[in-house]
N, C-alpha and C positions, 0 to 999 in steps of 0.2 A: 261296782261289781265288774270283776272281769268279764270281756265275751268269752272265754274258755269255760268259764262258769252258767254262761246260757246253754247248758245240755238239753241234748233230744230225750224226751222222758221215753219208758216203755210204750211200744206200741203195737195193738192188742190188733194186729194183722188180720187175724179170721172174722174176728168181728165186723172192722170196717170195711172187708172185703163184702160181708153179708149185708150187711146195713146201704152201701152205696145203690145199691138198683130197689131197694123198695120205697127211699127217697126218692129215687128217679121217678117211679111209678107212681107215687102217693103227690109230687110236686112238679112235675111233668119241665116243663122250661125254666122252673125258677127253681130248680136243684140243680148247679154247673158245677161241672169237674176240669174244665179248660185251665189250661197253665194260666192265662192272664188274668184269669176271676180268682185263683187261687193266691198266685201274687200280690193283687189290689187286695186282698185279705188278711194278707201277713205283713204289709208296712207297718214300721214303725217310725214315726219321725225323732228315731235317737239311730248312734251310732250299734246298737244291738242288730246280730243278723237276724233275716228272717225265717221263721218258721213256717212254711207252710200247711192249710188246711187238707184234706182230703178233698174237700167239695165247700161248695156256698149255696145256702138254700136263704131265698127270700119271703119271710113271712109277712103275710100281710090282716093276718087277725089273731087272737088269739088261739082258737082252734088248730092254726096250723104251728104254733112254738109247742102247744100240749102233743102233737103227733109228734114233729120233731124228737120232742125229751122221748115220750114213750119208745119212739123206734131205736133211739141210741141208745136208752137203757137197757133196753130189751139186749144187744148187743155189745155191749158196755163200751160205748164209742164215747172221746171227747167230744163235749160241747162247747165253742167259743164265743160268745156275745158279740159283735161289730155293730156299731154305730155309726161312727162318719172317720174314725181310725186315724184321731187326731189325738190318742192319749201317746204319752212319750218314757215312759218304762217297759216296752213290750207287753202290754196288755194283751193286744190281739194276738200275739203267736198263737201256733201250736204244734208246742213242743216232741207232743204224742201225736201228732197228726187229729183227724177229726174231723168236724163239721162247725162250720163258722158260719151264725147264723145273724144274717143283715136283717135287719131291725127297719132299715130305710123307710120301705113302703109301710110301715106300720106309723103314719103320718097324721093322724086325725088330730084335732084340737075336740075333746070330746066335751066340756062342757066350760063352760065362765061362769063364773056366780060373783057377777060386780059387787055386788053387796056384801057379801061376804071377802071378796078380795082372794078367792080363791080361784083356780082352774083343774081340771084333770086332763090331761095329755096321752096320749101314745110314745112311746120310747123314742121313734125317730123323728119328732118333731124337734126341730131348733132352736136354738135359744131367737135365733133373729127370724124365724120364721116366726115363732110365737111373739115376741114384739111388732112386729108389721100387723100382725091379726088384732092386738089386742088397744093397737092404738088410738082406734075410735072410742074406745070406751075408756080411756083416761087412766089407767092404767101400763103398767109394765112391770117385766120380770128384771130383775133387779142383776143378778149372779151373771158376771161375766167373764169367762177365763181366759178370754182374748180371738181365740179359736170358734168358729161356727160350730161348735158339739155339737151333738146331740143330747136334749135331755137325758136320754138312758143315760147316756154315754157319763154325764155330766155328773148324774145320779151316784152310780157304780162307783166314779173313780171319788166321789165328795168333793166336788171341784167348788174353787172361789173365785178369786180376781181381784180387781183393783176398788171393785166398791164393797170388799167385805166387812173392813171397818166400819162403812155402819149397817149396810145388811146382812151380816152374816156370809154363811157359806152354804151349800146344798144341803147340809142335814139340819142349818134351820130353818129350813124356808121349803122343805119337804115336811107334807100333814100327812098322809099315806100313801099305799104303794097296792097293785095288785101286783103278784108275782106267782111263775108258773116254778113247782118244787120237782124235788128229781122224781118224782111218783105221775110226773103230770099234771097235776092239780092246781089248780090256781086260788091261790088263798089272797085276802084282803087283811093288811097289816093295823089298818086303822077307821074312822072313816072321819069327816072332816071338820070336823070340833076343833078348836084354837089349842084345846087342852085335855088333855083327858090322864086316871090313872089306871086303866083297866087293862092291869095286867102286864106283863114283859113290853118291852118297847123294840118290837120285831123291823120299826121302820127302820131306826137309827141302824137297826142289825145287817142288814142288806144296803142302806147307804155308806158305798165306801167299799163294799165286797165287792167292787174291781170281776162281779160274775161268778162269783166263786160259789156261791149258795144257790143261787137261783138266775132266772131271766126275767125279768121286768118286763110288765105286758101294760101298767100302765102308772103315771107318777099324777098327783093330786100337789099342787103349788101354791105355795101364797105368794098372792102380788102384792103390787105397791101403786099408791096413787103416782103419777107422773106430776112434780113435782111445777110447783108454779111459777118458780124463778132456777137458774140454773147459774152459779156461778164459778169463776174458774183463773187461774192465776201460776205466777210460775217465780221462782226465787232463787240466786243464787247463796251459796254460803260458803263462808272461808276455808271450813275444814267441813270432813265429813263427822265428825264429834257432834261438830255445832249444829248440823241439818238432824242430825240424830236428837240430840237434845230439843229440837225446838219441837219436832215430832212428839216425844215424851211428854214435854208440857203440854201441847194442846192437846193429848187425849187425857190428860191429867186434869186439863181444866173444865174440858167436859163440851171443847167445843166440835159439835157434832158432824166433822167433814164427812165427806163423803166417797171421796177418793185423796189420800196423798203418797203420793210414788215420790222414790228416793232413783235418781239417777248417777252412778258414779262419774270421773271426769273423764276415762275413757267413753264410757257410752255417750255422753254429751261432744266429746269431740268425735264420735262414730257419727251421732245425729245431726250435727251443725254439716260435717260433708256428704252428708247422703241426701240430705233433704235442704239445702241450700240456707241454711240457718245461721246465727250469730251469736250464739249465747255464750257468757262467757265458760268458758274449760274447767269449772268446779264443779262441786258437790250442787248438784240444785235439783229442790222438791216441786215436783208438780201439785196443785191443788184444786180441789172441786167443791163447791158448796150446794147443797141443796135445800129448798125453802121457796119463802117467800121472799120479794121485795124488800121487806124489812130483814127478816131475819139472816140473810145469804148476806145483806151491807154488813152487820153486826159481826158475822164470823168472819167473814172477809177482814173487817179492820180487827180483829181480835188477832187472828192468826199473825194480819202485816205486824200488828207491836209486838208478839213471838220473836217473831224473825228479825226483827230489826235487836231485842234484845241482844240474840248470837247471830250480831255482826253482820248478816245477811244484806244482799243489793235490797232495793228497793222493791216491794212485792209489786211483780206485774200483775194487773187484776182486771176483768172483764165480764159483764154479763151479756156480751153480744154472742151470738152461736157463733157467726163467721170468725170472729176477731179472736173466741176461745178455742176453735181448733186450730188455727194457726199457731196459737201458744202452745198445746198438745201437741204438734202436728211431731217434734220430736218424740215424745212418748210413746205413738200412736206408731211411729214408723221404725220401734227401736230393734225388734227382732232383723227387721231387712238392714238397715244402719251396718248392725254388728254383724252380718253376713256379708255384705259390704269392705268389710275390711280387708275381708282377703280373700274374696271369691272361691278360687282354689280351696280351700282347707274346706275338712267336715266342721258342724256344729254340732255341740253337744247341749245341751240348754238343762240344765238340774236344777234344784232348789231344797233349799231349807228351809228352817224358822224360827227364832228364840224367842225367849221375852225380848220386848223392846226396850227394857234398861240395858241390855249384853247387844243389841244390834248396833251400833257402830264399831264395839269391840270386836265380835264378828267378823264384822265386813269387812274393816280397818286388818286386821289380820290374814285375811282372806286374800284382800287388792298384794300384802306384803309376799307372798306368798304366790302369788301372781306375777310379781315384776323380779320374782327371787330366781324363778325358773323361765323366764322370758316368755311366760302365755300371753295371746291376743284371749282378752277374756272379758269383757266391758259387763256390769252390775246393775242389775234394774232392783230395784225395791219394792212390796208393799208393805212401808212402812211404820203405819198404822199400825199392825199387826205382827210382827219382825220377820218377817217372810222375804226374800228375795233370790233373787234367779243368778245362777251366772252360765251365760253363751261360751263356752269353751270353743275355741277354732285350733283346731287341731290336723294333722294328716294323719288317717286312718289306713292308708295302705302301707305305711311305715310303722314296721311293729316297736319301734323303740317312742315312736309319737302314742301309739293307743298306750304303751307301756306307761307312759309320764302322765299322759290325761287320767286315766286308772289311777295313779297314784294319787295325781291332788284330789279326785273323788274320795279318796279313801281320809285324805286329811282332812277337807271341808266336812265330811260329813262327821269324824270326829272332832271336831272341832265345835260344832252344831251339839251335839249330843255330850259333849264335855258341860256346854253351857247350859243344861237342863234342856235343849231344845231340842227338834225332830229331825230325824234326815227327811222330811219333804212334810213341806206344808201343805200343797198343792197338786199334784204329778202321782201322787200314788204309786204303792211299790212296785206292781208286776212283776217283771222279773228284775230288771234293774239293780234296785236295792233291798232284794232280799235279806242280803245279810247283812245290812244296815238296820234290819226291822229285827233282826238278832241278837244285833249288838243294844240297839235301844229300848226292846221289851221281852226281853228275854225269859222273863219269868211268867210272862203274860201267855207266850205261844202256846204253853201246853193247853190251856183255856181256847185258846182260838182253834187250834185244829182235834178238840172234843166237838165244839160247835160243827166244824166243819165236814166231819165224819159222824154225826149226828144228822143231819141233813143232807149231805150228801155222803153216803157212805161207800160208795162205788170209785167217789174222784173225779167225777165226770164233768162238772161244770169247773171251763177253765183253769184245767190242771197243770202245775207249777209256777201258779205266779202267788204272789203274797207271801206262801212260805212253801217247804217242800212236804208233802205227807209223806 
């Protein structure tokens, strides 16, 4: 999506002008209208400019999001959801101006039910805040999108990561939700049954709504036992075909990793200079196993005779924690790596997804495409899944560089969507790729913005991202 394409929506003036001082009054210090609370508001970590809120109000219970929605409706003021403002499609703008409402202090870890493998949470608790807490009890939250989110945050956009392969993504590992609607009211979407058929499945419906329907006042999560052995390994391979394929066969064979990331040979030669590494300059997959003792040996040697099939060096392989992040330590460092290359330029960081029979085809076209137009552009993968990112570095104060970056945007994402696949498996649309969510479910949209003017009939929660009403 072009930035000329990021427009300021209408903006309902008398309204917010009426609405700013009974916030003031109703939330006394924690309703700020300061240029720099409004800024820290409106970042985005993408090349999209920022839109500014009106104000920032911090809630910290539920009772004060239900004020908030009623005082904005009442005046038909935008609402914008903020959590930790690490999504990168412009989620948090606001394009119509508004009230952008930080979630931060709404922190509580409200209940654990070990036995169950469940928890219930408050919106701005973190993914790593929630593992620190729940580490005594043997337990962990699985979903990791690389970023310290915020669960809201995490919720909203259906975010995954590098261990979705075998946990899923946030809308499966989300059992309920309490959520405040544009009337005020706070409804409960489910409650915490493994399974249930009763009725519409309103959770799924709000996971993923990017804010658009509602504000989240509290998520119900399935854990996962912390696993008894942990193991972890790294390989390179000839071609990117063959790392591709060998991927294909182990989820074909059913052996159950648990993270494997496809690294192209630019980002591997971005990692080997940034973080003082040696690997060699190919195609090479990271790998993780989880289990037991027995079970972590078994797919570990399952996966090496994979790889050794296509061609692959010798699988490096470890269950020591020190010795496996050092294997990872490229992986782990790959976003800084590729900002590394050329300090100077913006980053742009997008993502797609295919089937993973079309994910070397993909990429393979993608990298071509890449060295066709001379981009610094290095490829992460979760390849598992056929999910993967590319780091565009670019110079953004040069309108013929934003002009060429827009461009291969426009082709990646066709390209993606040629192949039956999504413009973003991860990232959500915001503003970003609206009209990529156009191009790909075009028949679908009228269905979604019924939904969306069904529940929120005003436009108020987070208006202009997903699509345009």
């Amino acid at each position: 999506m072009a930035r000329k394409d990021v427009i300021d929506g209408p903006r309902n003036e008398e309204g917010i002008a009426s609405a700013l001082p009974i916030l003031k009054q109703r939330f006394g210090d924690r309703f700020q209208t300061g240029q720099s609370f409004r800024e820290q508001h409106s970042h985005t970590t993408t090349y999209l400019p920022s839109q500014l809120p009106d104000g920032v109000v911090f809630v910290e219970q539920t009772a004060d999001v239900q004020d908030v929605v009623r005082i904005c409706a009442d005046y038909r003021v935008p609402i914008i959801a903020f959590g930790t403002g690490s999504s990168l499609e412009g989620q948090v703008n606001a394009p119509s101006g508004g009230v952008s409402v930080d979630f931060s202090r709404m922190n509580r870890i409200l209940e654990v039910n070990a036995e169950d493998l469940d928890c219930t949470v408050e919106p701005g608790v973190t993914r790593e805040d929630l593992n620190t807490y729940l580490r005594d009890t043997g337990l962990f939250f699985p979903i990791d999108p690389g970023a310290n989110a915020s669960l809201g945050g995490m919720t909203a956009t259906r975010a995954s990561g590098t261990n979705a392969v075998r946990y899923g993504t946030m809308k499966d590992n989300v059992l309920a939700l309490t959520v405040v609607t544009a009337d005020g009211e706070e409804i409960r979407t489910a409650h915490r049954a493994r399974k249930s058929s009763a009725g519409y499945d309103l959770t799924r419906l709000f996971v993923g709504s990017e804010g658009t329907l509602g504000l989240i006042t509290s998520i119900t999560l399935r854990l996962q036992g912390i696993p008894a052995k942990i193991g972890g390994g790294v390989c390179a391979f000839p071609t990117l075909e063959a790392a591709c394929n060998a991927v294909i066969m182990t989820i074909q064979m059913g052996v159950p990793v648990a993270r494997i990331e496809l690294l192209d040979e630019m980002q591997i030669r971005a990692c080997n200079a940034y973080s003082k590494l040696s690997y060699p300059e190919r195609p090479t997959l990271f790998v993780e196993f989880h289990g037991t003792d027995e079970t972590v040996a078994l797919q570990s040697q399952q996966f090496a005779e994979i790889a050794a099939e296509f061609g692959a060096d010798p699988f490096q392989y470890t269950v020591d924690a020190q010795e496996r992040a050092q294997l990872w330590k490229a992986r782990h460092n790959a976003y800084w790596a590729s900002r590394a290359l050329a300090p100077e330029l913006a980053a742009l960081s997008t993502d797609v997804c295919v089937p993973i029979s079309r994910l070397a085809e993909c990429v393979a076209e993608t990298q071509a495409d890449i060295r066709e137009h001379g981009f610094l552009a290095p490829i992460v993968g979760h390849a598992g899944d056929g999910n993967f990112h590319v780091l565009l570095l670019f110079d953004d104060k040069d309108p013929k560089g934003v002009s060429e970056a827009e461009a291969f945007l426009e082709r990646l994402n066709g390209r993606a969507l040629a192949m039956n696949g999504t413009c973003t498996g991860e990232h959500g649309i915001g503003q970003g790729k609206i009209s990529y969510l156009t191009q790909e479910l075009a028949s679908a949209l009228p269905v979604m913005r019924s939904i969306k003017a069904s529940l929120d009939p005003h436009d108020l929660f987070n208006p202009g991202k997903i699509f345009r009403v």
